[in-house]
C-alpha positions in Angstrom: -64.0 -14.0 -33.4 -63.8 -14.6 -30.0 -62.9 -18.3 -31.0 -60.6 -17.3 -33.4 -58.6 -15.1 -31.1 -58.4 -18.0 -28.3 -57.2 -20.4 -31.1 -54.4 -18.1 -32.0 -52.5 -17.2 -28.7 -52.6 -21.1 -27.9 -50.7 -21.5 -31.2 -48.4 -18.3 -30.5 -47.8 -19.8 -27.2 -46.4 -23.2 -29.1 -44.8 -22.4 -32.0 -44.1 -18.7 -30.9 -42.4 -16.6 -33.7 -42.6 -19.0 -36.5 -46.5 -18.9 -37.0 -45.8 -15.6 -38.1 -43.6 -16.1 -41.6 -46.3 -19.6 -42.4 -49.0 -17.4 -42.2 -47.2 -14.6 -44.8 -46.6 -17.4 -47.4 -49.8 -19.6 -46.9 -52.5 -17.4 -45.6 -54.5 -14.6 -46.2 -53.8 -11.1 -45.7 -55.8 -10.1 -42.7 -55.6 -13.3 -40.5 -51.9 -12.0 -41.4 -52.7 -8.7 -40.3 -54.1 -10.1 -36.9 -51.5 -12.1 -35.7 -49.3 -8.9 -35.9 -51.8 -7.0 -33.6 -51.2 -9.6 -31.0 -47.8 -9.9 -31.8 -47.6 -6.0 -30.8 -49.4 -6.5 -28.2 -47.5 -8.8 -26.6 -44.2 -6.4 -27.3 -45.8 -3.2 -26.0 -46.3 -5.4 -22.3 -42.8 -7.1 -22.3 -40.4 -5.2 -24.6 -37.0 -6.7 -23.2 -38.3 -10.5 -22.8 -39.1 -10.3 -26.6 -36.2 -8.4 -28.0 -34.7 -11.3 -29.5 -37.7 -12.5 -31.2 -38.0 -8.6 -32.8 -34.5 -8.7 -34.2 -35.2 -12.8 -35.3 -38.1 -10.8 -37.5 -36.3 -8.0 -39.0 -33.7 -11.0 -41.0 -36.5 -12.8 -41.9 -38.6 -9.4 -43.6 -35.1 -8.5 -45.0 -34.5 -11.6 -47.0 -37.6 -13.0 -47.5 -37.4 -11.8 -51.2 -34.7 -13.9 -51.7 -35.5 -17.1 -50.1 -38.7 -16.4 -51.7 -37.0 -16.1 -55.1 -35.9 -19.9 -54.3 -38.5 -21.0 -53.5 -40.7 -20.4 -56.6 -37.7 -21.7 -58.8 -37.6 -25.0 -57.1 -33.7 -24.4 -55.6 -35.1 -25.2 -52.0 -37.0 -28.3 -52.3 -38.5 -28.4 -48.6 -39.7 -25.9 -46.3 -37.2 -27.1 -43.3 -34.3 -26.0 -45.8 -35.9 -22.5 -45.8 -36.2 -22.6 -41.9 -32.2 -23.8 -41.7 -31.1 -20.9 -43.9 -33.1 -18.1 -41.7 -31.6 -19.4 -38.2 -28.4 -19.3 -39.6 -28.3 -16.1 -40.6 -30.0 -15.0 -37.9 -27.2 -16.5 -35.3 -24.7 -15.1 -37.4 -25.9 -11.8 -36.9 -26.7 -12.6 -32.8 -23.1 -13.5 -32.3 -21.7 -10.1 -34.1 -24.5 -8.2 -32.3 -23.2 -10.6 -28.9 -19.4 -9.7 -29.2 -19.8 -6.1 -29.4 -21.9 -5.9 -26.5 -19.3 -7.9 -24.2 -16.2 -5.4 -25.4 -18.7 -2.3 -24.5 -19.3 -4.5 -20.9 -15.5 -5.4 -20.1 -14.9 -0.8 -21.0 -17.6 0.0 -18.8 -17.1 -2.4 -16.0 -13.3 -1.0 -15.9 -14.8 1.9 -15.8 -17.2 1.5 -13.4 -14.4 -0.1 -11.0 -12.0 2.4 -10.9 -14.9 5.4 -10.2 -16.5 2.8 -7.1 -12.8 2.4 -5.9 -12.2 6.3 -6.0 -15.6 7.1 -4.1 -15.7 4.3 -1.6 -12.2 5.8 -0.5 -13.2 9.4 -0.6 -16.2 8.4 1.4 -13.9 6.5 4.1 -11.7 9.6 3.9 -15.0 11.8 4.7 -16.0 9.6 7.4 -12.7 9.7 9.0 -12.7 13.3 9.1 -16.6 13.0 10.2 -15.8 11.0 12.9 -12.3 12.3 14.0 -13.9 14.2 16.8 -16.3 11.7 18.2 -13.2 9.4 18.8 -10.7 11.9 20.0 -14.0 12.8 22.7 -14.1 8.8 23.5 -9.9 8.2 23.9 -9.8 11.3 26.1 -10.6 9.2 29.0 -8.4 6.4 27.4 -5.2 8.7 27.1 -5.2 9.9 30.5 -5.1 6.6 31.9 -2.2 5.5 29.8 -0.6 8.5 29.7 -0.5 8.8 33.8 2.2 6.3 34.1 4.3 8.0 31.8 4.4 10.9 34.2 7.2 10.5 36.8 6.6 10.5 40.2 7.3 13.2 42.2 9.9 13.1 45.4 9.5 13.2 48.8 7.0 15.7 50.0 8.6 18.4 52.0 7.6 17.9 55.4 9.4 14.4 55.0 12.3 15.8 53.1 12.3 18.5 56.3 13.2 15.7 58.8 15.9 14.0 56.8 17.7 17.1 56.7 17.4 18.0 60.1 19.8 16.0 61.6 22.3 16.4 59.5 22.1 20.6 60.1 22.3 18.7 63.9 25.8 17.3 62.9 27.4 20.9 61.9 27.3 22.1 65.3 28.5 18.8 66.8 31.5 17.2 67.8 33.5 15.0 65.1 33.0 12.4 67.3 29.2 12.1 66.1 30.5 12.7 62.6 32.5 9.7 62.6 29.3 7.5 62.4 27.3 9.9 60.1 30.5 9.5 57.7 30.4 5.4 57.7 26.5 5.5 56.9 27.2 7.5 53.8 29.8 5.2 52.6 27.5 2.7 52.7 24.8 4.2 51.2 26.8 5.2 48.3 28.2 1.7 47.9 24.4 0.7 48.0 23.2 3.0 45.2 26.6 2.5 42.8 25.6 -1.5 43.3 22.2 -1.4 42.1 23.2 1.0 39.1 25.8 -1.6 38.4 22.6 -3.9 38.0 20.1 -1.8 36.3 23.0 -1.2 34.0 23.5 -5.0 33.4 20.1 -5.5 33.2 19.9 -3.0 30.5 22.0 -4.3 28.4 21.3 -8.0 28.6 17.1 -7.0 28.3 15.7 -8.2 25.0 13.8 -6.8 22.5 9.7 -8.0 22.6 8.1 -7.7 19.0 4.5 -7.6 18.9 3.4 -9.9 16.7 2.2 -13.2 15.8 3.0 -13.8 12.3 6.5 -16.5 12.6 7.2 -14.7 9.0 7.9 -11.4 9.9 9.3 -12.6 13.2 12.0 -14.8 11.0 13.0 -11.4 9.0 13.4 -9.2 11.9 15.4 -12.1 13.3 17.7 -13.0 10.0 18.3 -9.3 10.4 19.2 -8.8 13.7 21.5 -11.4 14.4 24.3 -10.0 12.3 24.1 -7.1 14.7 24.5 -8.5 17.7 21.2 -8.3 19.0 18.5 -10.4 20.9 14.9 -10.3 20.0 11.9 -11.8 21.2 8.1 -11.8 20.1 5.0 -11.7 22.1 1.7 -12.0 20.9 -0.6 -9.4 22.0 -4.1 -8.5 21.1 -4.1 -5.0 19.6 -6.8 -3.1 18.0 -7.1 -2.0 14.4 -6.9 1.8 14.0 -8.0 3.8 11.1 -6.0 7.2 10.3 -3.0 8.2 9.2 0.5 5.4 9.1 2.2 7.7 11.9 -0.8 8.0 14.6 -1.6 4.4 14.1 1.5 3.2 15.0 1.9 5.3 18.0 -1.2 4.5 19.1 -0.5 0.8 18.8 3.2 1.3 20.6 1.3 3.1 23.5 -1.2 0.2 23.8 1.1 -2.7 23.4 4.1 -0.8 26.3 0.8 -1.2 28.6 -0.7 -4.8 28.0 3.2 -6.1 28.0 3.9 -4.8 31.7 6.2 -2.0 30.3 8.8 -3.9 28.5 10.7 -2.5 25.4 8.9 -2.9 22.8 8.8 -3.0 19.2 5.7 -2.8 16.8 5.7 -3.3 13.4 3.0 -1.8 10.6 3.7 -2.5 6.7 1.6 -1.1 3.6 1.8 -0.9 -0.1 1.3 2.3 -1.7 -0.6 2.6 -5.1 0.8 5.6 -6.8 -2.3 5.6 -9.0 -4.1 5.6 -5.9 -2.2 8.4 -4.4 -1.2 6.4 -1.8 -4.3 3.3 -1.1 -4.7 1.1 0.0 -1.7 1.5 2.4 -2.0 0.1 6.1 -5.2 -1.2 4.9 -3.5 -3.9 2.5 -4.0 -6.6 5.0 -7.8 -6.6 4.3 -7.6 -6.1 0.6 -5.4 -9.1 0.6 -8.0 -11.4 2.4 -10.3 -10.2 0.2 -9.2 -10.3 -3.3 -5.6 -11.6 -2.9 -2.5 -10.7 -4.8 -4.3 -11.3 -8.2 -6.9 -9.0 -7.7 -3.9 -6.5 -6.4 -2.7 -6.8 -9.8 -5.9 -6.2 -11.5 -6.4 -2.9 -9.8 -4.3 -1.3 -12.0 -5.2 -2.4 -15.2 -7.1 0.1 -16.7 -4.1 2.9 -15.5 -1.0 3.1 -17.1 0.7 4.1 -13.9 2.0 1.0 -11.9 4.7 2.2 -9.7 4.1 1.6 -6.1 6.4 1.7 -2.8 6.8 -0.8 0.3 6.7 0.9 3.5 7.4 -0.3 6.9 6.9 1.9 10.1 9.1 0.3 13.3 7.8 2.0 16.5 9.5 1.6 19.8 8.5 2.1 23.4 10.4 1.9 26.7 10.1 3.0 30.4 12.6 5.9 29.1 10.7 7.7 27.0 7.9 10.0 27.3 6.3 9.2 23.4 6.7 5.8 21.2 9.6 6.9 18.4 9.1 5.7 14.6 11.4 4.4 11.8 10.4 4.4 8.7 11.8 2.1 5.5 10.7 2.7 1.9 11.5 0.8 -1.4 9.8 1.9 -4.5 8.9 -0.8 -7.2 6.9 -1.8 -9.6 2.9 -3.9 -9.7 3.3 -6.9 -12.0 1.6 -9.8 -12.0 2.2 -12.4 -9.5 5.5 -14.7 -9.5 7.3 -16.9 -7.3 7.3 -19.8 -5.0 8.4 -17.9 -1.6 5.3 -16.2 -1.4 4.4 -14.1 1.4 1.8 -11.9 1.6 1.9 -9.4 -1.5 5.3 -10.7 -2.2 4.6 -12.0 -5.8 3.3 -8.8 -7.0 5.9 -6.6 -5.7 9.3 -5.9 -8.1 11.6 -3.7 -6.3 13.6 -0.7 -9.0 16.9 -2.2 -10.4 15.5 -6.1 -10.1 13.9 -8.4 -12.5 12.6 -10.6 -10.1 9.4 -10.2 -7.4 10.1 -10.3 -3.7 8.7 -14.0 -3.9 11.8 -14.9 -6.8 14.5 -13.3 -4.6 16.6 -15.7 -1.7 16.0 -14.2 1.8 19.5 -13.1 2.0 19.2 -10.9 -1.1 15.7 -9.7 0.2 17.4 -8.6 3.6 19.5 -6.3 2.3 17.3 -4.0 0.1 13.6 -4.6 1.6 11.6 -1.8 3.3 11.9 -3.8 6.8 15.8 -3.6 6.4 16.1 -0.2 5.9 13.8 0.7 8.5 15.8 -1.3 11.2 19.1 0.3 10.1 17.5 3.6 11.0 16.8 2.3 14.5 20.3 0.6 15.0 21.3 4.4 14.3 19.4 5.4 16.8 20.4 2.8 19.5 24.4 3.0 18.3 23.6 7.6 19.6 22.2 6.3 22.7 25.1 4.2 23.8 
């Protein structure tokens, strides 16, 4: 027995499954009944690696009566015909069995992606909210030093501002004869401090415009823009650190940052997102990672298992001077439509993007047209409005 049971696993092991239907045609009835043991043996040990070979079985049970039927009235001529017939309809059956488990893969995958987008967000959100007070704790000591120079210096102390006035109180009870000289030094003071307003004046309005950035893209749109108005900008790449909040406190934040590490110049910054209205908003400011990631393709495939695919472009213009006390913010907005990605000026998520009232991307429009109805426009008309009060 012992024998006998070696001798059959090193066949199983060669010819595998087909020993089994040979032996049901040629053989007895219990060396039949023996191989199934070890053939259920084998299945109770690896039940997923032998699947196949358990579904391969069930076809040839099923029509074994009719091959069988063939067989005895001398239709199939050779055993390998018999064999041929079997794998057939087995694949046949493999491939049905095959397609229906890929259409049940591609539901639950989109599925699957739109509940890990929804709870890796929720979980960022959580964390944010988590870790709100731990940051506000470490930019406490980081405020006050930035904040400090905002504060105006005070004027003289008194003691000094005691002995300027002292001589002139002196002068009231004097002759005009020491008035006379008092009367020339004022005059000359005077002409002193109208000159150098005469300057700063000058100065201000010849000063330029710094943007903040280093991307010769957005610098060319800000500068297609402003040179119909009249107006003089200049870029400077600075170093600034990527915030995570909301779309107003990061772009103060960044203002603040960037009006210190460019020597208090005026300054503009400059924060763009695309809101998912499926999304409720994502991924917003954070679009510059998702598009490293999985670029304006996988943008588009976001949305394909909602039926909602409006969006809307947002730009946020921030600007900073010596002036003011806080960074102010503009804000542009074009709503449009996800579609999936056309055009040869591509920038950025510009293929994807198909503004309301357009049949073409942001990538199929000119520049020119682009100007006049993207998000970056209408958030630097908002600050020309602004300037235009001032003056």
């Amino acid at each position: 027995m012992i024998l006998q049971f070696l001798l059959y696993t090193y066949i199983y092991k060669q010819y595998q499954l087909y020993i089994l239907y040979i032996f049901f045609i040629y053989t007895n009835i219990q060396k039949f009944i023996f191989i199934i043991i070890l053939y259920l043996l084998v299945i109770l040990k690896q039940l997923k690696k032998y699947q196949i070979k358990y579904e391969r079985l069930k076809i040839i049970l099923k029509q074994r009566k009719y091959y069988s039927k063939l067989i005895q009235t001398k239709q199939l001529k050779n055993f390998k015909t018999y064999n041929t017939l079997v794998l057939k309809a087995y694949h046949q059956k493999y491939q049905q069995q095959l397609n229906q488990r890929s259409i049940k893969n591609q539901q639950l995958s989109q599925q699957h992606a739109k509940q890990q987008f929804q709870y890796q967000y929720q979980y960022q959100y959580q964390y944010q909210q988590y870790s709100n007070q731990q940051y506000q704790q470490q930019q406490q000591q980081y405020d006050t030093k930035i904040r400090k120079n905002f504060i105006k210096k005070n004027p003289l102390p008194k003691q000094k501002a005691i002995e300027k006035k002292q001589p002139i109180k002196k002068t009231i009870n004097s002759s005009k004869q020491s008035i006379k000289p008092i009367t020339k030094s004022v005059k000359q003071v005077t002409q002193k401090i109208i000159s150098k307003n005469m300057k700063t004046t000058q100065e201000t309005t010849k000063k330029a415009l710094f943007l903040i950035t280093g991307n010769k893209n957005k610098l060319l749109e800000f500068q297609q823009i402003l040179t119909a108005k009249n107006i003089h900008l200049e870029s400077q790449n600075i170093d600034l650190p990527e915030l995570q909040g909301k779309d107003l406190d990061i772009a103060k934040e960044k203002a603040l940052i960037a009006f210190q590490k460019s020597n208090k110049k005026s300054v503009l910054t400059e924060d763009t997102s695309l809101c998912f209205n499926a999304y409720k908003g994502l991924p917003g400011p954070y679009i510059k990672w998702f598009l490293d990631s999985i670029k304006p393709e996988g943008l588009h495939k976001m949305l394909s298992g909602f039926d909602d695919k409006t969006a809307y472009a947002q730009c946020i213009i921030t600007y900073m001077s010596k002036e003011l006390k806080e960074p102010i913010c503009f804000i542009g907005q074009t709503p449009g439509v996800i579609v999936f990605p056309r055009g040869d000026n591509a920038f950025g998520w510009d293929p994807i993007f198909q503004p309301d009232g357009y049949d073409k991307t942001y990538a199929e429009l000119s520049k020119e047209e682009k100007n006049k109805i993207s998000h970056r426009f209408r958030a630097i008309e908002k600050m020309l409005e602004y300037f235009n009060k001032d003056q």
